[in-house]
C-alpha positions, 0 to 999 in steps of 0.5 A, a space after each residue: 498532469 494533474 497531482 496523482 495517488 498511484 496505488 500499488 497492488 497485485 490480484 491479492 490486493 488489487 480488492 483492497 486497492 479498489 476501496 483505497 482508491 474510493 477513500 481518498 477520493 471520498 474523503 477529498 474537499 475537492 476531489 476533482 482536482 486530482 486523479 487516482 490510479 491503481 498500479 497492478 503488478 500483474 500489468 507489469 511483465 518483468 515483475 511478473 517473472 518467477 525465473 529471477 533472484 534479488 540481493 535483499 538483506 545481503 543474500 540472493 533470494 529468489 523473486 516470488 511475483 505471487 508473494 502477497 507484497 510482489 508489487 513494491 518495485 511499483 513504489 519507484 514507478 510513479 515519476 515516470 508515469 508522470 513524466 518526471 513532471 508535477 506532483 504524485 503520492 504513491 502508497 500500498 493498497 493498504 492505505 485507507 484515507 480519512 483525510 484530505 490527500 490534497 493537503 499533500 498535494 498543496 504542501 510546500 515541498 521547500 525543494 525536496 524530492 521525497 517526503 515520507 514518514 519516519 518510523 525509528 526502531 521498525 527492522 531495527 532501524 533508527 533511522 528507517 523511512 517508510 515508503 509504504 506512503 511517499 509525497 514525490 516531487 517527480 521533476 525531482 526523481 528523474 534518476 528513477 527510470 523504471 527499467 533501468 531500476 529494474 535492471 539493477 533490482 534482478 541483475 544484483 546491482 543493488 540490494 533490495 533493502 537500500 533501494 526500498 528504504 531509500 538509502 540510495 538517496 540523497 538524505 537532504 532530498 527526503 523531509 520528513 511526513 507527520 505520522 497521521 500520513 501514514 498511521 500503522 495500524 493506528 486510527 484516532 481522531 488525528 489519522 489522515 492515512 490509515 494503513 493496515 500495515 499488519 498483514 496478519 491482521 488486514 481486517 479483510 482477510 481475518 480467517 483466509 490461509 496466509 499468503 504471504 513469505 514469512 521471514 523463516 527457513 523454507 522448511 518451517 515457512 511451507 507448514 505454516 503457511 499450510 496451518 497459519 491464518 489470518 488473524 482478527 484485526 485487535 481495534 474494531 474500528 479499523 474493521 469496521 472502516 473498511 468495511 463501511 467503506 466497501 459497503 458504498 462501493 458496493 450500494 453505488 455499483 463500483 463493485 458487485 455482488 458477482 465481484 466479490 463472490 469471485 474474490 472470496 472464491 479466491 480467498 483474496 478476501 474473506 468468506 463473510 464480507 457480505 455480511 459485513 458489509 450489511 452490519 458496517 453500512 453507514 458507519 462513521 468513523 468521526 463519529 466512532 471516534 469521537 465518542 
């Protein structure tokens, strides 16, 4: 098979996906030489099943599929779909490419499984690795058989934290990504993946109620999530990328008017991206960047 991005999403996000998809492809010297594929949570039945609970934090908490980040176990997918063959990145949909993914793709892997950003502090954690964004060596991950991982996550074999921090692993199988493969919330000159890794402030969904579990007591978390909005995104440029992205989308046809007018109904999206799209078409973000 051909070197893979798997891009996770569930409906929410599956939008946000979309235009992820478009910029590593947009943004590749040779975007040929490599497929891109989008991983929809709602494709997936077991992850679709509110009647479970996971271990996370050491506590059972029930499993919410409408949550906002529902899709996360799809980060453990990818060596399967390629048949624990060749070389993959699988990321959030909230990953947007200004540079070259084949540069991951070519990278030498010096026998590792797992390359990943480390992002020391995040959760109080010194040594946390994000796998929000993962370079994999699938020959190397033969252990990761969906089902039977998903077995462990809802049968309380594991926590959930472990799993997604990739405690469970060997720590000599994980090397370690520069910061511009995974950019939280951060876009300069220098950025290859931007993520918006913020959800408060995703630049499309600035206004739309939140929809996603906030870490609180049921009690506090159902009125905010009555009251509590998304919030402009504080660097403009990062508005403006994405929706400069989406306006190409939509100018070549692989989203319609139709389309978007259905997820604004659905607020997965927000209420004004028409004209967003009209006041960031043909904006550069090199060009942003550089002046």
């Amino acid at each position: 098979m051909k070197p893979t991005v798997f891009i996770q999403a569930n409906a929410r996000q599956y939008l946000g996906a979309k235009i992820s998809a478009h910029s590593y492809k947009r943004n590749a010297r040779d975007p040929d030489s490599f497929d891109v594929q989008i991983l929809n949570a709602n494709d997936f039945p077991r992850l679709m099943n509110p009647g479970q609970s996971i271990l996370r934090g050491g506590g059972i908490r029930q499993w919410d599929p409408d949550d906002l980040q529902g899709f996360t176990p799809l980060r453990f997918y990818p060596p399967q779909a390629m048949g624990f063959e060749g070389v993959a990145v699988v990321t959030d949909p909230d990953v947007f490419a200004l540079g070259d993914v084949g540069e991951l793709f070519d990278r030498d892997l010096q026998g590792k499984a797992i390359w990943a950003v480390p992002r020391p502090g995040h959760n109080d954690r010194n040594d946390y690795i994000a796998t929000s964004v993962m370079l994999l060596d699938c020959s190397k991950l033969k252990h990761w058989r969906f089902d039977e991982e998903l077995d462990g996550l809802f049968g309380h074999k594991f926590d959930y934290v472990d799993w997604i921090e990739l405690k469970r692993e060997d720590p000599g199988s994980i090397g370690l990504l520069e910061p511009e493969w995974n950019d939280f919330d951060r876009l300069t000159s220098r950025t290859k993946l931007l993520h918006t890794t913020k959800r408060r402030t995703q630049p499309w969904k600035t206004g739309l109620p939140i929809d996603f579990t906030l870490r609180r007591s049921w009690p506090v978390d159902l009125f905010s999530r009555l009251l509590m909005r998304y919030r402009p995104h504080p660097d403009p440029n990062q508005e403006a990328f994405v929706y400069s992205l989406l306006a190409e989308m939509y100018d070549s046809g692989q989203v319609t008017k139709d389309e978007l007018s259905e997820e604004m109904a659905a607020n997965h999206i927000r209420a004004d991206s028409l004209d967003l799209i009209d006041r960031y078409r043909g904006w550069n973000a090199r060009t942003a960047l550089a002046a």
